[in-house]
Backbone as JSON, one array per atom type, in Angstrom:
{
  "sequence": "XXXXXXXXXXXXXXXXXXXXXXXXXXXXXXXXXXXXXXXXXXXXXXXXXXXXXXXXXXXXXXXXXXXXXXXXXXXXXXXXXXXXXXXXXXXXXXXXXXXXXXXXXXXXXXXXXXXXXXXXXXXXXXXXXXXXXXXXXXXXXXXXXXXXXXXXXXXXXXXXXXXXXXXXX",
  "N": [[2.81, 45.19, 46.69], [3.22, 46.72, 44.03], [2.39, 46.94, 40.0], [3.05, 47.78, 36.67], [1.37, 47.79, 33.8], [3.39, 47.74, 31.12], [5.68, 46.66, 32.42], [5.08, 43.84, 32.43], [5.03, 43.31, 29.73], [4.69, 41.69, 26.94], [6.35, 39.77, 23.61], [6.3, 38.51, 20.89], [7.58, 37.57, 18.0], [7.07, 36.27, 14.45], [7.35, 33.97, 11.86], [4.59, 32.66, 9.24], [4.25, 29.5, 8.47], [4.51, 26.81, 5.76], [3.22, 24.18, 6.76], [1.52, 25.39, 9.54], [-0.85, 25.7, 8.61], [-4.45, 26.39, 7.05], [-6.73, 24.7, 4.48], [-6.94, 27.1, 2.84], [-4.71, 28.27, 2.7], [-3.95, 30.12, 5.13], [-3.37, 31.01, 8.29], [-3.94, 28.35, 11.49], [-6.43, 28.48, 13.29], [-6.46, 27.53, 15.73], [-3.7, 27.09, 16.02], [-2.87, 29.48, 16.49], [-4.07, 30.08, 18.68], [-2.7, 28.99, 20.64], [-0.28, 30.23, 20.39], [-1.0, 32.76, 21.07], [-1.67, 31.88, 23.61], [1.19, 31.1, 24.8], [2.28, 33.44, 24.96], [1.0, 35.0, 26.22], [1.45, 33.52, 28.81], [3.81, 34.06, 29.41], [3.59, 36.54, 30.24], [1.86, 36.59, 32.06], [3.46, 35.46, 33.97], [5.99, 37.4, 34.34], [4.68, 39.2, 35.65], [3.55, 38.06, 38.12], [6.15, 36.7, 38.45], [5.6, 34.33, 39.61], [5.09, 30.31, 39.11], [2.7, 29.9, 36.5], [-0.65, 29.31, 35.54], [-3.29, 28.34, 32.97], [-6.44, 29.5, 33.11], [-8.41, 30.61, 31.79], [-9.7, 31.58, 28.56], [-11.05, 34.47, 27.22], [-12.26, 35.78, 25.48], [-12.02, 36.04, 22.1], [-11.17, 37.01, 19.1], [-11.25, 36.56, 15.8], [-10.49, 38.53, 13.34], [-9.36, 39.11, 11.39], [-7.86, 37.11, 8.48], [-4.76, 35.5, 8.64], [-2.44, 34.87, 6.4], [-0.54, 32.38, 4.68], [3.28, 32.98, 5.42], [2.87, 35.46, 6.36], [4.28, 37.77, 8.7], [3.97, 38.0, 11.98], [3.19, 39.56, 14.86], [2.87, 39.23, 18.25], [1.43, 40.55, 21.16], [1.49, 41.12, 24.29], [-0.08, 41.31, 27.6], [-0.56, 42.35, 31.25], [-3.6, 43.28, 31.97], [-5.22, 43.23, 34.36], [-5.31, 42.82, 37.71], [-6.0, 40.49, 40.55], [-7.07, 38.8, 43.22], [-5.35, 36.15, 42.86], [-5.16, 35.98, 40.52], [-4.91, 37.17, 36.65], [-5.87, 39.25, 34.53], [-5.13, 39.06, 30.76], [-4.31, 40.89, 28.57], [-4.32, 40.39, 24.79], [-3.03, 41.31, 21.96], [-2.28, 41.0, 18.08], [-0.64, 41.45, 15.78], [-0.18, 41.94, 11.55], [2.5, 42.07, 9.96], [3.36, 43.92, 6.85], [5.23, 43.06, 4.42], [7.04, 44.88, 2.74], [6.07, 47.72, 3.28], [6.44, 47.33, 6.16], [4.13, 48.24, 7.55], [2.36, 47.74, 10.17], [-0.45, 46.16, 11.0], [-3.15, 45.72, 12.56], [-4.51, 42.22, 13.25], [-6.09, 40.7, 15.13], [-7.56, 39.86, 18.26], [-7.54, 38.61, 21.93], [-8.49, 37.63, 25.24], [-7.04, 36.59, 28.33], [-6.93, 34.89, 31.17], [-5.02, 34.36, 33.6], [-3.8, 32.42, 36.46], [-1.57, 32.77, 39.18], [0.31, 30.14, 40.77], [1.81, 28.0, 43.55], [4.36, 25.86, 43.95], [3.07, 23.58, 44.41], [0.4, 23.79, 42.91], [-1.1, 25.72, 44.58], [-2.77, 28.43, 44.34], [-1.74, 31.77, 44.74], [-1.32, 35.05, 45.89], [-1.08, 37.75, 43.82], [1.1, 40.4, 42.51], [-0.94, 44.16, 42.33], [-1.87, 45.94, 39.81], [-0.83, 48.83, 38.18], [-2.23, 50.86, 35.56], [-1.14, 53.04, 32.98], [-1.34, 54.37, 30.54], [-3.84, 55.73, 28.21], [-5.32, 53.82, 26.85], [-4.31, 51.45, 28.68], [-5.65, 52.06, 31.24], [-8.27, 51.84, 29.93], [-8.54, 49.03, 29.88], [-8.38, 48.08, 32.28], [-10.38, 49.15, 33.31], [-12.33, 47.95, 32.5], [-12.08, 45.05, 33.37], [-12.46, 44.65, 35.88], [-15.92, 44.1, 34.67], [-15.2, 42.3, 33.03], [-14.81, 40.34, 34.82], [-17.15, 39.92, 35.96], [-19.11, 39.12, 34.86], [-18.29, 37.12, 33.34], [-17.95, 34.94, 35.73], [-21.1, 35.2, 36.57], [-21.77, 34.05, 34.2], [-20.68, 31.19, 34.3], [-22.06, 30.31, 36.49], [-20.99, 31.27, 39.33], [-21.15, 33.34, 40.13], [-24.03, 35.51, 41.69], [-26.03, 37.44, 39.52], [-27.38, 39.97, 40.91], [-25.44, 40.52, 42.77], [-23.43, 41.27, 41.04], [-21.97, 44.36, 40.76], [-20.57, 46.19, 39.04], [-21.23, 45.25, 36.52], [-24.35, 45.98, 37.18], [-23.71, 48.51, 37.25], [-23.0, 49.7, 34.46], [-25.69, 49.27, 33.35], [-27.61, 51.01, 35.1], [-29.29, 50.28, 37.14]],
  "CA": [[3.58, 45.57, 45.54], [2.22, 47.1, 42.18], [3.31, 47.01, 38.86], [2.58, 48.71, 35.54], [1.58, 46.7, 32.46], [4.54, 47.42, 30.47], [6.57, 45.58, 33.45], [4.91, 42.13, 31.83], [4.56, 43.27, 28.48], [5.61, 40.29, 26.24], [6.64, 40.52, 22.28], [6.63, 37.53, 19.9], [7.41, 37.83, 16.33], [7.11, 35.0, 14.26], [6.47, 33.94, 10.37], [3.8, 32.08, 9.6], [4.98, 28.55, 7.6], [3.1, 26.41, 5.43], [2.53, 23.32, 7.86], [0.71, 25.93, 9.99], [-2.02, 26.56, 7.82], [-5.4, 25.53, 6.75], [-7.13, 24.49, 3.11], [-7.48, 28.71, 2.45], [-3.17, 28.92, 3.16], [-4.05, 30.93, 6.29], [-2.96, 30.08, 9.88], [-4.55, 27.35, 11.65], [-6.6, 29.28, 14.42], [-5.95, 26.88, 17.24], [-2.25, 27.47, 16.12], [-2.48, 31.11, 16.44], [-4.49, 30.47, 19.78], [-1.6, 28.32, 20.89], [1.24, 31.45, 20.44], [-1.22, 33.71, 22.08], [-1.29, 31.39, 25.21], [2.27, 31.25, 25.13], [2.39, 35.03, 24.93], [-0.19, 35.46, 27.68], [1.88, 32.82, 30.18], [5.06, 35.37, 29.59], [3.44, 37.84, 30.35], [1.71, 36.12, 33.53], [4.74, 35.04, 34.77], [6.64, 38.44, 34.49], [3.9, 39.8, 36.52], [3.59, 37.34, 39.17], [7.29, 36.16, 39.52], [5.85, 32.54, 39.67], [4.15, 29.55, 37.74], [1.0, 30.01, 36.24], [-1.57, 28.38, 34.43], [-4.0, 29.48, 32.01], [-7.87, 29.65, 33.51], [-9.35, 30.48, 30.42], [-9.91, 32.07, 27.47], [-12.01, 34.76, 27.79], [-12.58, 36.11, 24.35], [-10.93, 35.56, 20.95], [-11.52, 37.49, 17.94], [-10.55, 36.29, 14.49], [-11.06, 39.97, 12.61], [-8.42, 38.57, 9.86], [-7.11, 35.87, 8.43], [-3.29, 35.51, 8.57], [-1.95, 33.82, 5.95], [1.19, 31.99, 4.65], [4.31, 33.82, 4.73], [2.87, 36.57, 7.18], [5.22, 38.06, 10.0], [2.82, 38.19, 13.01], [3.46, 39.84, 16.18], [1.93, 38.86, 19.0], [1.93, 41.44, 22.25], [0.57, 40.77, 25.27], [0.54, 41.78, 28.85], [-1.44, 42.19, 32.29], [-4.31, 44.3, 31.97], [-5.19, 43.7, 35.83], [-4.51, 41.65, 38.55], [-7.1, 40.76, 41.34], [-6.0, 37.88, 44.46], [-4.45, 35.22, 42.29], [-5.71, 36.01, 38.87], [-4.32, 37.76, 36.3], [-6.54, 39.33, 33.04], [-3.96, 39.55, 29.9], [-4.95, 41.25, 27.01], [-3.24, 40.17, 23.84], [-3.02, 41.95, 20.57], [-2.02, 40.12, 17.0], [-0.34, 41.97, 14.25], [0.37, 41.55, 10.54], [3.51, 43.53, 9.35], [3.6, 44.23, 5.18], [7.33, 43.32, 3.99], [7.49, 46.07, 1.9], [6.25, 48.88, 4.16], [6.79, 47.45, 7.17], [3.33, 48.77, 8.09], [1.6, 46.66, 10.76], [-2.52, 45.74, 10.8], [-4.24, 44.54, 13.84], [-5.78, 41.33, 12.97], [-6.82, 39.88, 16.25], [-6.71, 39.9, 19.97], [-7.79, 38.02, 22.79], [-7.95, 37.9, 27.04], [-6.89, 35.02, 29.22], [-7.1, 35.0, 32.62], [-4.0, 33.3, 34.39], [-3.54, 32.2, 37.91], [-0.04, 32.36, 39.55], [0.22, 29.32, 41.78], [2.93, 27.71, 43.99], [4.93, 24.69, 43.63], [2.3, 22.57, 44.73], [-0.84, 24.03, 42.59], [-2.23, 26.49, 45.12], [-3.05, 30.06, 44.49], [-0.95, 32.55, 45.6], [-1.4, 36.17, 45.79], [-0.06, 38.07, 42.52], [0.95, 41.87, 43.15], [-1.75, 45.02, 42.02], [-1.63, 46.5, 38.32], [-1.08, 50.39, 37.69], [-2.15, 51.49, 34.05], [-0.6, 54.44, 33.03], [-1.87, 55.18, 29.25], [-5.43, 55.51, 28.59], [-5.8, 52.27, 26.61], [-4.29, 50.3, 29.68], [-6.98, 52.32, 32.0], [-9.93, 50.89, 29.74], [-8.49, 48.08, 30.07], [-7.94, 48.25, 33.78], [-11.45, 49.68, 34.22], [-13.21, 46.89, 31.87], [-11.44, 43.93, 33.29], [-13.55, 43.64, 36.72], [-17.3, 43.94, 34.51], [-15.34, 41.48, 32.14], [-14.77, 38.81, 35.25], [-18.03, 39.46, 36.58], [-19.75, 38.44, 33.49], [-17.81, 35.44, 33.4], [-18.34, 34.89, 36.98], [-22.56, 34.83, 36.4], [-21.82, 32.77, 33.03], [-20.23, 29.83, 35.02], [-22.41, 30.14, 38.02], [-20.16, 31.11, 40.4], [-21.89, 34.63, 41.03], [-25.51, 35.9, 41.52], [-26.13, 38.62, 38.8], [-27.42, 40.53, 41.71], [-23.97, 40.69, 43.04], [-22.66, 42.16, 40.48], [-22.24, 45.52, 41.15], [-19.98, 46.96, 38.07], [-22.68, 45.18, 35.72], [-25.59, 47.0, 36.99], [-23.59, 50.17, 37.37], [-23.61, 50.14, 33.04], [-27.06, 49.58, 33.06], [-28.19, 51.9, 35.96], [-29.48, 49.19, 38.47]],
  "C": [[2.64, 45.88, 44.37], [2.89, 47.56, 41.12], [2.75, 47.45, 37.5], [2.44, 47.44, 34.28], [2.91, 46.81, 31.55], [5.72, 46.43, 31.51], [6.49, 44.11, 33.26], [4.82, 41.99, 30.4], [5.71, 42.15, 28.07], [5.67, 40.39, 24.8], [6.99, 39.05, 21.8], [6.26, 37.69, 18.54], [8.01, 36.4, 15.84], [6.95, 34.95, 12.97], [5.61, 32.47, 10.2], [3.94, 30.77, 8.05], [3.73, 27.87, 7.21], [2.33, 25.05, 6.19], [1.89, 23.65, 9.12], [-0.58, 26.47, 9.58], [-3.32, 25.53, 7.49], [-5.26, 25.33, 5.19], [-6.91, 25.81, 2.44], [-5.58, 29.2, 2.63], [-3.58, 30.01, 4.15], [-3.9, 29.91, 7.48], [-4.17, 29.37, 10.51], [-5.35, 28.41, 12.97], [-6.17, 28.78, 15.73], [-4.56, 26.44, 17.15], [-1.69, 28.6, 16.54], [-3.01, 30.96, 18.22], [-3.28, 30.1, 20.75], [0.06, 29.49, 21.27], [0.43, 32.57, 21.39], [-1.42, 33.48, 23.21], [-0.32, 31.58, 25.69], [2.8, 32.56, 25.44], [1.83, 35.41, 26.26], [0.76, 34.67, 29.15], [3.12, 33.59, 30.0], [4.79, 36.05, 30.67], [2.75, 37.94, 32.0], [2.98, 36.13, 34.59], [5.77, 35.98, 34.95], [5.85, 39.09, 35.17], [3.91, 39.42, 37.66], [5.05, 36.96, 39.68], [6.88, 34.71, 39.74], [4.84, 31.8, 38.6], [2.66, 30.01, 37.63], [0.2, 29.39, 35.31], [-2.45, 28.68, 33.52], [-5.49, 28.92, 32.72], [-8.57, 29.58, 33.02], [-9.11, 31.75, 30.08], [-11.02, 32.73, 27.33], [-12.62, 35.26, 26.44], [-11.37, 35.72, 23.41], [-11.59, 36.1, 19.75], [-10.74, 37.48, 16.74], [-10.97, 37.18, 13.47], [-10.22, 39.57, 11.47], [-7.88, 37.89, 9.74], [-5.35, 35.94, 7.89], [-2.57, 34.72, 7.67], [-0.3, 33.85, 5.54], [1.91, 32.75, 4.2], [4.13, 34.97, 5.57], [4.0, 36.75, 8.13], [4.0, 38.67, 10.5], [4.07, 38.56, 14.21], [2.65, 39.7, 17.21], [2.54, 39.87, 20.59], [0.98, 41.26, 23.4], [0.95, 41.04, 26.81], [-0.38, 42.17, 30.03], [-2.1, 43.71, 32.29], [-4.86, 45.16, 33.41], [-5.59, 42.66, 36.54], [-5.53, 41.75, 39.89], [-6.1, 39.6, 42.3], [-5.03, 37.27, 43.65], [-4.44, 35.25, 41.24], [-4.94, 36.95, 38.12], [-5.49, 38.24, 34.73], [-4.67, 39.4, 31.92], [-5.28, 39.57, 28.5], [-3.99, 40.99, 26.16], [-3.7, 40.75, 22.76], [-2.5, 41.18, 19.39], [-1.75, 41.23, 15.89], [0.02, 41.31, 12.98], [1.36, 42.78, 10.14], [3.71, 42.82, 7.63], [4.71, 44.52, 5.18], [7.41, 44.23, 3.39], [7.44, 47.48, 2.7], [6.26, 49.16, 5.41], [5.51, 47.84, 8.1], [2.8, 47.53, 8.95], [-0.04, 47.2, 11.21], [-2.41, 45.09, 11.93], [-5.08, 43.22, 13.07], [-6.54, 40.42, 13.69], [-6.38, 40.12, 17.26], [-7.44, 38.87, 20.62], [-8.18, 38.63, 24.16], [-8.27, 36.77, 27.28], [-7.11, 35.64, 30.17], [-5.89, 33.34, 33.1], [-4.09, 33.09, 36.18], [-2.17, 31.78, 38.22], [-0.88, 31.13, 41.21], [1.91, 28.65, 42.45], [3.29, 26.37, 43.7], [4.17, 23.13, 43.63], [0.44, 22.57, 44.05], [-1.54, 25.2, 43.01], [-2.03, 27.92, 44.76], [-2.49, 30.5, 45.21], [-0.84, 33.97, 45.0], [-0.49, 36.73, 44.47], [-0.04, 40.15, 42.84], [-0.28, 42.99, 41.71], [-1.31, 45.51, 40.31], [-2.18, 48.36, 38.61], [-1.25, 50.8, 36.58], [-1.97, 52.86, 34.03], [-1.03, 55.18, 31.86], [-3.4, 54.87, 29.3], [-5.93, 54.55, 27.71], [-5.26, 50.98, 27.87], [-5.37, 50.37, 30.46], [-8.21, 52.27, 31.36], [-9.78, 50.31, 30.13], [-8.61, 47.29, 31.02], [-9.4, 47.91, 34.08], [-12.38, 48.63, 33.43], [-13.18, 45.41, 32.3], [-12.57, 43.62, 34.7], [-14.86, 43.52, 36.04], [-16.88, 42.58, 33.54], [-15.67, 39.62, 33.62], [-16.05, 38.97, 36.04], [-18.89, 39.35, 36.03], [-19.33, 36.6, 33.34], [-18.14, 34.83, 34.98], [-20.2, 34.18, 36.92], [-22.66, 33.76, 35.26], [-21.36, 31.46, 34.05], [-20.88, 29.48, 36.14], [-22.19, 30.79, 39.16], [-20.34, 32.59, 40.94], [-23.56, 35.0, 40.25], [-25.43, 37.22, 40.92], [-26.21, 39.72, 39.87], [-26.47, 41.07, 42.68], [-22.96, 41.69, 42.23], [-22.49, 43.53, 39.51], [-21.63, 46.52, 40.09], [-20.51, 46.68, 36.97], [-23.31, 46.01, 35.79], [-25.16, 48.47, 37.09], [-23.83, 50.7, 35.61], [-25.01, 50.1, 33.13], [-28.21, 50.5, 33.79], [-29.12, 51.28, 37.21], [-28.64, 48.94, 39.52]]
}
């Protein structure tokens, strides 16, 4: 089976109160990371069809600070899907009450794993990107896990073959 990122895309709009905030009245970051997990396990779980867990956190970029009173949107959805794994890219908006305009001020990528009732890994179906920001996304997502892969150990640089294809090795 294969499925298109909009098929998991996930959509949370939210305002941002003042017992979410730091000293600076801006959102707490490991509050904001917190909604974009929740965003990301949507968006897993509309992909896969079953539970999933979060793996990790593969990046996180805090490009602006959100503060009190904002309406944030948070969008998120499967960039691409390997045995059991899942990348999700998430996006972070600010929308301006007056013109309604919305600002990027952060994104992310998790990496989920659909598993079965009992913990174990279980196959999650293929990802088709259809616009040409899903197919970066698509086409960036195996050099992103085989980066992470050599960071943790768990592969020999030499292995990995969509690495040395950027650098010409």
């Amino acid at each position: 089976m294969v499925k298109t990122p909009k098929e998991s895309l996930t959509t949370i709009t939210d305002i941002v109160l003042p017992g979410e905030s730091n000293p600076l009245n801006n959102l707490f970051g490991g509050e904001l990371l917190a909604r974009m997990d929740r965003a990301c396990s949507i968006a897993a779980q509309r992909h896969s069809r079953r539970i999933v867990v979060t793996a990790s956190v593969n990046h996180v970029a805090f490009n602006k600070a959100v503060p009190v009173g904002s309406v944030i949107t948070i969008e998120a959805k499967v960039s691409r899907a390997f045995k059991s794994s899942m990348e999700i890219y998430v996006d972070v908006w600010i929308e301006d009450i007056e013109s309604q305009e919305r600002t990027k001020a952060n994104e992310g990528i998790y990496t989920f794993v659909a598993v079965d009732t009992t913990g174990m890994p279980v196959q999650v179906p293929k990802v088709l990107p259809e616009t040409d920001l899903e197919k970066e996304r698509f086409e960036g997502a195996l050099r992103r896990k085989q980066l992470s892969l050599i960071l943790s150990g768990k592969m020999d640089p030499k292995d990995a073959t969509e690495l040395k294809a950027l650098f010409g090795n």
